[in-house]
C-alpha positions in Angstrom: 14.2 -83.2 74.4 12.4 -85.9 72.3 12.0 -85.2 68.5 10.2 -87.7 66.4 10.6 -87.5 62.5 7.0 -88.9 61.7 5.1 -86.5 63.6 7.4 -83.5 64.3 7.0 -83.2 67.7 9.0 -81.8 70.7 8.5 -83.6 74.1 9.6 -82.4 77.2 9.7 -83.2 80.8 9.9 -79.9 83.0 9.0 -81.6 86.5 6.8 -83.0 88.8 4.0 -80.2 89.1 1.5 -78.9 86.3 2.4 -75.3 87.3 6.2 -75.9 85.8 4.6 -77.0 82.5 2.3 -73.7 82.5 6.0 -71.9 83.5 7.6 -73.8 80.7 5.0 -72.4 78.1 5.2 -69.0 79.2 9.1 -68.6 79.5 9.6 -70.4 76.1 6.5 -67.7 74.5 4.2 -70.9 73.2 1.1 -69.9 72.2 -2.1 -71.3 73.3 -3.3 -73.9 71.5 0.3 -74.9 70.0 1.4 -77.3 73.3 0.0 -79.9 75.6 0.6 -80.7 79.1 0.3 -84.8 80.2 0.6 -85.2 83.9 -1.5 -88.3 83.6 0.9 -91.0 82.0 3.5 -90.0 84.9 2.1 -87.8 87.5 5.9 -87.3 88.7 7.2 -86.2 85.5 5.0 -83.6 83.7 5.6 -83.2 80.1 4.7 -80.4 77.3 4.8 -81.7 73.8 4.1 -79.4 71.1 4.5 -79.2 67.1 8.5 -78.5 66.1 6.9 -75.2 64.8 5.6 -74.0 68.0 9.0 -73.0 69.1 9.2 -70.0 66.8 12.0 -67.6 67.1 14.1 -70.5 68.6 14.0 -73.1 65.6 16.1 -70.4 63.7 18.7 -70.2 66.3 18.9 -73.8 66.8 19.6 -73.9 62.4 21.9 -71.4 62.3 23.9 -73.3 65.2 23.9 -76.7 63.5 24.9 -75.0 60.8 27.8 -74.1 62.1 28.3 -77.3 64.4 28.1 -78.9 60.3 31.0 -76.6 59.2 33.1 -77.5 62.4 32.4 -81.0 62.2 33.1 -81.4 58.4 36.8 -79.5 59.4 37.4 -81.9 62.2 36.7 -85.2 60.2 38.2 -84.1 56.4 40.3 -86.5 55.2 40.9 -85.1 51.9 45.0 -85.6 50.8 45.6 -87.8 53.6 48.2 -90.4 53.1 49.9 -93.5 55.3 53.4 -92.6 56.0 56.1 -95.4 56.9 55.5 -95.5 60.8 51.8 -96.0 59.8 50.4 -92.2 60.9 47.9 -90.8 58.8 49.8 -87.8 57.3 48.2 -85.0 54.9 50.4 -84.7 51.7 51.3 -81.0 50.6 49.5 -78.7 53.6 51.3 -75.6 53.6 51.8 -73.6 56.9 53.5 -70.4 56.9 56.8 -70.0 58.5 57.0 -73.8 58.3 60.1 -75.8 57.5 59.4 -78.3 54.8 62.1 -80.4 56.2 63.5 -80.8 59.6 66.8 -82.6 60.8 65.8 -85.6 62.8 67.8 -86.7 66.5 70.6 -89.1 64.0 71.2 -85.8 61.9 69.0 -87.1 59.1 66.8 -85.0 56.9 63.4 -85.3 56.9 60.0 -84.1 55.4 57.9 -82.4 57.8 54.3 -83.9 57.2 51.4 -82.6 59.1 49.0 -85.0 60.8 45.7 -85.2 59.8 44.1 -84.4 62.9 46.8 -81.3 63.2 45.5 -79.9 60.1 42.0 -80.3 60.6 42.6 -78.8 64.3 44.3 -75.7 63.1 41.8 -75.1 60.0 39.1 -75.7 62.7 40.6 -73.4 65.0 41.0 -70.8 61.8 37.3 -71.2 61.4 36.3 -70.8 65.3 38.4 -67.3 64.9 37.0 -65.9 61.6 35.7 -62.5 61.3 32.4 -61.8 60.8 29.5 -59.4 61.2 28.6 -60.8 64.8 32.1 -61.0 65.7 34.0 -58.4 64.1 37.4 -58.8 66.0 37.2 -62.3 65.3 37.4 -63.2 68.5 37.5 -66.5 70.0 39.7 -70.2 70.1 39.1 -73.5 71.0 39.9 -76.5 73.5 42.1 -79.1 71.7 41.8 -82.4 74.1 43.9 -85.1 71.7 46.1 -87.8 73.1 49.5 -87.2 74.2 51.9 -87.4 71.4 49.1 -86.1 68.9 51.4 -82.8 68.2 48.7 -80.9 69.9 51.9 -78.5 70.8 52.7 -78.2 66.6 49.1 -77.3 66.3 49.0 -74.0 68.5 51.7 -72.8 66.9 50.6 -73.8 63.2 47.6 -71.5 64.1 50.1 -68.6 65.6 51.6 -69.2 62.3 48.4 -68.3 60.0 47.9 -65.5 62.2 51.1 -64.1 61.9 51.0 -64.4 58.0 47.7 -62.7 58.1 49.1 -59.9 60.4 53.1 -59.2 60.7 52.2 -57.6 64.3 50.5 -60.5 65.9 51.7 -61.0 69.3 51.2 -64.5 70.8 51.9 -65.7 74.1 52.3 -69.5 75.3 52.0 -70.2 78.7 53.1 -73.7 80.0 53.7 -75.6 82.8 57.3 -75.4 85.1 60.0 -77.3 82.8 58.6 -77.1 79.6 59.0 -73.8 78.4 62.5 -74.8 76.9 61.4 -78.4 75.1 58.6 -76.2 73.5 61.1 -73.3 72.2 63.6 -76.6 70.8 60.9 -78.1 68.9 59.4 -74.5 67.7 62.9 -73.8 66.2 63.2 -77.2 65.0 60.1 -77.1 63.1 59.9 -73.2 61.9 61.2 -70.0 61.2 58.7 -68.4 63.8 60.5 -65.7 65.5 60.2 -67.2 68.7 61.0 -65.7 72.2 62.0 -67.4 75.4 61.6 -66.3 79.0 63.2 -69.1 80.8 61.8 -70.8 84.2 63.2 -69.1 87.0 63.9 -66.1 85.6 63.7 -62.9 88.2 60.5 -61.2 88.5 61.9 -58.2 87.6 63.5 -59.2 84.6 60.3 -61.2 82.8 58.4 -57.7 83.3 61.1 -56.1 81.6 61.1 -58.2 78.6 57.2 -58.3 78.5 56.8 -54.8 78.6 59.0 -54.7 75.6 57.4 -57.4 73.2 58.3 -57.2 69.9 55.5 -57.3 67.4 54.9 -60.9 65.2 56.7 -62.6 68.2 55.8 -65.4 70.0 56.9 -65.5 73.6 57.2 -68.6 75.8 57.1 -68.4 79.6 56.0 -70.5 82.5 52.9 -71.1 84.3 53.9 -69.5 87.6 56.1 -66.7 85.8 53.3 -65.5 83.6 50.9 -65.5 87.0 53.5 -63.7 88.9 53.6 -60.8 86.2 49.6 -61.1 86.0 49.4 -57.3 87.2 51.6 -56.1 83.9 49.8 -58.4 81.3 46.2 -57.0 82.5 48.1 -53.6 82.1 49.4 -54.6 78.7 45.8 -55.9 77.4 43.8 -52.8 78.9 46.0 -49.8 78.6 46.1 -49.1 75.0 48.8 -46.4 75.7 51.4 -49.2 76.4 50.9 -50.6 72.9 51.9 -54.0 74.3 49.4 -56.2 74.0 49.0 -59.9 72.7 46.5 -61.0 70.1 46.7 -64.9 71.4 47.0 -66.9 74.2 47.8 -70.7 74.2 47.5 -72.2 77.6 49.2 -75.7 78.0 47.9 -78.1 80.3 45.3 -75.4 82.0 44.5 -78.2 84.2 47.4 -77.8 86.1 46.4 -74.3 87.5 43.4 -75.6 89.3 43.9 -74.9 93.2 45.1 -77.7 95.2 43.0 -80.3 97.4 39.7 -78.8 95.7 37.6 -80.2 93.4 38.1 -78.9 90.6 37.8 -75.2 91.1 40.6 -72.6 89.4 42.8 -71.4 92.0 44.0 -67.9 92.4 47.4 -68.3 89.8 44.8 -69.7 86.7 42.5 -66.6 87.9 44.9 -64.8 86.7 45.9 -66.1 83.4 42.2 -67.0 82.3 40.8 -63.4 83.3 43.7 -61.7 80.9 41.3 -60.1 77.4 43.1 -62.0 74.5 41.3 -62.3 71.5 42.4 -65.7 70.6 42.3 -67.8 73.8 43.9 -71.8 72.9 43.7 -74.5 75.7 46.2 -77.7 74.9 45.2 -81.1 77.5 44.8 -84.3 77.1 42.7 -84.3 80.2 40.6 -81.7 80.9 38.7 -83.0 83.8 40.7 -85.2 86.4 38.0 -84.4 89.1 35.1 -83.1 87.8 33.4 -82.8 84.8 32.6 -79.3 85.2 36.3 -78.6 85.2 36.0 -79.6 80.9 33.2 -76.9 80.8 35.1 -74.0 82.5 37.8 -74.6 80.2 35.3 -74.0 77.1 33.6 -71.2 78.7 37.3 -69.8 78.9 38.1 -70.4 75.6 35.2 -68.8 74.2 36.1 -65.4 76.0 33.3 -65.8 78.5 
């Protein structure tokens, strides 16, 4: 699509034969005399061009999503309060997170101000945003795929967002599902950072005992549990989500490193365990990768399209 400021006008190609241009106008509703069809610059690439206005119904949809692509886009860049601390990271001075330790005791037994990245506190306000509630999305449904370096605290950043929602709602449930050996390093640096009431299911733990302890969640918990654990048990979490006699359910899920459950030796493609986990009805769906396409990038897109509950 070509948009030129002077003259306000739409250009584009829809293929090589005239009929696609006449298919063009009809799908899109153009009325006649609004477009006009050029096969003769480029008989291989047919083009309608028509005034901006000609689009109708559709320029208001495309405003009201810039809109909002303005609002998420102001979140991710704000650099309002943000300070140099001594290692050189650009810090944000006095963001308050509920449940969150001011200070924190450091590996030499040191006390230390926690200070929030910047791009942590513009992810979780952006996050906050992509989950408000509204009249075209009551529950407030929704989330968001965080893709910052390693080492950017993306891991801080979920559970700064659990955090909010817990203060918002003392029953919020939240589950964090990560790959084998990291469920403990995640559950050290939660404590080590929070008063969140945090609850882990270690790696390896029997079958039988991880559906016991899931079936009894405790509301404004957060539980930690492994990839291939939570996939295992995938039978009793759709249960939990969809029975609403079991009064079980979690409000959010934070999937690290999603990319991990893709199926080996395809392309790709979500095998059967990610299935699983992705399929689950959470109202707040968080994915947490540094790479989110190794193969593909359509692999980046299904991620989204997970994300966004669809």
């Amino acid at each position: 699509k070509l948009r030129t400021a002077t003259d306000d006008v739409v250009t584009v190609n829809v293929g090589s034969d005239p009929k696609d241009a006449e298919a063009f106008a009809s799908r899109m509703g153009l009325r006649e005399g609004k477009y006009i069809i050029d096969n003769m610059s480029d008989p291989d690439n047919v083009s309608v061009s028509m005034n901006y206005s000609a689009l109708g119904r559709l320029i208001t949809s495309e405003k009201d999503m810039q809109a909002k692509h303005d609002i998420y886009e102001n979140l991710k860049t704000d650099m309002a309060g943000v300070v140099e601390d001594d290692n050189g990271n650009m810090v944000v001075d006095n963001y308050d997170v509920p449940g969150w330790k001011k200070t924190f005791i450091d590996e030499s037994g040191t006390e230390r101000d926690y200070n929030w990245r910047v791009e942590q506190r513009n992810d979780i306000n952006w996050l906050r945003e992509a989950t408000q509630k509204t009249a075209e999305n009551p529950d407030g449904r929704g989330g968001g795929l965080i893709t910052r370096v390693v080492g950017a605290g993306k891991t801080n950043t979920s559970l700064g967002f659990f955090a909010h929602q817990l203060a918002e709602n003392p029953d919020y449930k939240g589950l964090v599902v990560v790959p084998r050996g990291r469920a403990q390093q995640w559950h050290d640096e939660a404590k080590k950072f929070s008063d969140l009431n945090i609850e882990l299911i270690p790696d390896t733990t029997a079958k039988d005992t991880v559906e016991e302890l899931l079936a009894n969640t405790k509301p404004g918990t957060i539980y930690l549990m492994g990839h291939r654990e939570a996939a295992r048990s995938h039978a009793l979490l759709e249960a939990m989500q969809t029975n609403s006699e079991m009064k079980a359910s979690f409000d959010g899920l934070v999937i690290d490193e999603p990319q991990e459950l893709q199926a080996r030796g395809q392309s790709g493609n979500i095998g059967a365990m990610g299935k699983r986990l992705m399929k689950l009805p959470m109202r707040h769906r968080v994915g947490l990768t540094a790479t989110p396409a190794r193969k593909n990038p359509l692999e980046a897109y299904d991620l989204i399209k997970w994300t966004q509950g669809s």
